[in-house]
C-alpha positions in Angstrom: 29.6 66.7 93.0 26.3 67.6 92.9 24.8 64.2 93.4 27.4 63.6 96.1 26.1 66.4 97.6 22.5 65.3 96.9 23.5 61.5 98.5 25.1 63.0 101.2 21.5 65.2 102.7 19.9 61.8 102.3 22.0 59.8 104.4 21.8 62.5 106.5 18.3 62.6 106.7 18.0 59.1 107.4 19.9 58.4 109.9 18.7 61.1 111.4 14.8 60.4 111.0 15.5 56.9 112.4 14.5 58.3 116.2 11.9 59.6 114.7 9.9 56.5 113.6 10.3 55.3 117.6 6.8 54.6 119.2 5.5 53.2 122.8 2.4 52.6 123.1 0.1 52.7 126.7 -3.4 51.3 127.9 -4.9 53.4 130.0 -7.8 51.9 131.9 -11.5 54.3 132.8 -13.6 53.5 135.7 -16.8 54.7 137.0 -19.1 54.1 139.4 -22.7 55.5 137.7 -25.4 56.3 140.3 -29.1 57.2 139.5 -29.8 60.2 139.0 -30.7 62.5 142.6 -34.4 63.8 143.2 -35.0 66.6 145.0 -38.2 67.5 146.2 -38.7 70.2 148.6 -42.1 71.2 150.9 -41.6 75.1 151.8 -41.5 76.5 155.8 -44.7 78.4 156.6 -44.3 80.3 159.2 -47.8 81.8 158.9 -49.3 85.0 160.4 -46.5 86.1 162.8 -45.5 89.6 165.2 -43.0 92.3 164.7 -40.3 92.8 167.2 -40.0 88.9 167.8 -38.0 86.1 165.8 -40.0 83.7 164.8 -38.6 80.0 165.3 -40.5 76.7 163.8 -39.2 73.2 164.7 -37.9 71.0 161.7 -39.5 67.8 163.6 -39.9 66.8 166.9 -36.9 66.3 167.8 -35.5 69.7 167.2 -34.5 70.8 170.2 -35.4 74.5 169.8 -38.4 76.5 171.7 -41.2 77.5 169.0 -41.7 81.4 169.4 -43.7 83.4 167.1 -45.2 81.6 164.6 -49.2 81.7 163.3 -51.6 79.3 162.9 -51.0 76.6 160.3 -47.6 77.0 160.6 -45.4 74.5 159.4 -41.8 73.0 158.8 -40.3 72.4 155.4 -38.8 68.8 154.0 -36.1 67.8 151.3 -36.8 64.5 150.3 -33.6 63.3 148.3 -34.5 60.2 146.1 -31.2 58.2 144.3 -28.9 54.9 145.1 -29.8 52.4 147.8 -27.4 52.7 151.1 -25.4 55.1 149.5 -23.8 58.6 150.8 -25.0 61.9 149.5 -23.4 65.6 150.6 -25.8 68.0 151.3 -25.0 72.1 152.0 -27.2 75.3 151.5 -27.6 78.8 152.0 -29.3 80.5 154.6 -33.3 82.7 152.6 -33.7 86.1 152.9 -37.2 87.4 152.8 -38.1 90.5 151.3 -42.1 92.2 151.4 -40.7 94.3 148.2 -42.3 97.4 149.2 -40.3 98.7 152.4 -37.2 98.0 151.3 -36.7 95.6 154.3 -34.9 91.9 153.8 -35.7 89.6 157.2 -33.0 86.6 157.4 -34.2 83.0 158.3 -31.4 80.5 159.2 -32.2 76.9 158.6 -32.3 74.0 161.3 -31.8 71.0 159.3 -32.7 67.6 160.7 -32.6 64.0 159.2 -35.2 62.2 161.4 -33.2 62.8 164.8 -30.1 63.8 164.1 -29.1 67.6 163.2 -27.5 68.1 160.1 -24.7 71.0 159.7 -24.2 72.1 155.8 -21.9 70.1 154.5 -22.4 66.9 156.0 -22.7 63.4 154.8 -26.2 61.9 154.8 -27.0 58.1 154.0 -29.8 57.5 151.7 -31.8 54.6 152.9 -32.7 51.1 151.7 -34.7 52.2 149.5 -32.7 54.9 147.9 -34.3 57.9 150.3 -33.9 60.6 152.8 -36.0 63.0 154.1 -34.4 66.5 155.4 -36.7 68.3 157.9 -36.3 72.2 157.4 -37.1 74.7 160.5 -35.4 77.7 161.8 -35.7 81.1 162.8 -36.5 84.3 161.0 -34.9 87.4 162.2 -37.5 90.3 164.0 -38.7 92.7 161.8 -40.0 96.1 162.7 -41.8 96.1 159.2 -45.1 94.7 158.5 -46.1 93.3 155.5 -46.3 89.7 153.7 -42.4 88.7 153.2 -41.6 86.2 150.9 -38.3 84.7 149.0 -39.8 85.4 146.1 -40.0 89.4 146.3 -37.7 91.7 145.9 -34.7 91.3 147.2 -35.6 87.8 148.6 -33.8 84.8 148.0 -34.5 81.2 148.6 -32.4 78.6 150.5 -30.6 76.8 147.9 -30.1 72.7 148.8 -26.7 70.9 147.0 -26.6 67.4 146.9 -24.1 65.4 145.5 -22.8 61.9 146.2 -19.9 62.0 147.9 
């Protein structure tokens, strides 16, 4: 009885363990398309020695189409040169800076006018690298008018710097 017993959980076990043993098998296929690696290199905006009580707006390039106001001697636009793939399409965004003088407690906004040659560019946008694998990104805008004097900067205080993404799209 007791090895019909014993027999009996075997059989059991093997018929049921027979599903068990069942196996499918699946290729699945990985692609990618590998890029070089992006370069950024960016040229600050001067905006030089400039009044209170006025914006102060610099031109990315000539072909910006906003008025100059308020801006010093030696002033000058900023750049992004972006450096990857031949004739292929990058994403670029950013923030708007804040400048602080870290001493009045006063943060002045500047906005960004981006330009690629002549064309604006709004953040967000598609950009084509050339074919040679580059773009450059001319960088005005306007800073907000201050009451405050003193020597503002991204780098003080409460300042912040614009902040460029690139990615290919």
């Amino acid at each position: 009885m007791k090895n019909l017993k014993i027999l009996s959980t075997l059989v059991l076990a093997a018929v049921l363990s027979t599903g068990a043993f069942a196996q499918e098998n699946a290729n699945v296929a990985v692609t990618a398309q590998v890029e070089a690696a992006l370069v950024l290199t960016p040229t600050a905006v001067a905006l030089g020695t400039i009044q209170t009580a006025a914006a102060s707006i610099i031109d990315a390039n000539a072909s910006d189409d906003a008025t100059e106001a308020n801006v010093g001697d030696g002033a000058t636009a900023g750049a992004l040169a972006i450096a990857g793939s031949i004739s292929t399409n990058v994403i670029v965004s950013w923030t708007t800076a804040t400048l602080d003088d870290a001493g009045s407690g006063t943060a002045v906004l500047f906005t960004p006018s981006v330009w690629n040659t002549s064309t604006e560019v709004t953040s967000g946008a598609t950009v084509v690298l050339d074919g040679s694998g580059d773009a450059t990104l001319d960088i005005g805008g306007e800073l907000a008018a201050t009451d405050a004097t003193g020597a503002y900067s991204t780098g003080l205080g409460t300042g912040s710097p614009m902040v460029f993404t690139v990615s290919y799209e």
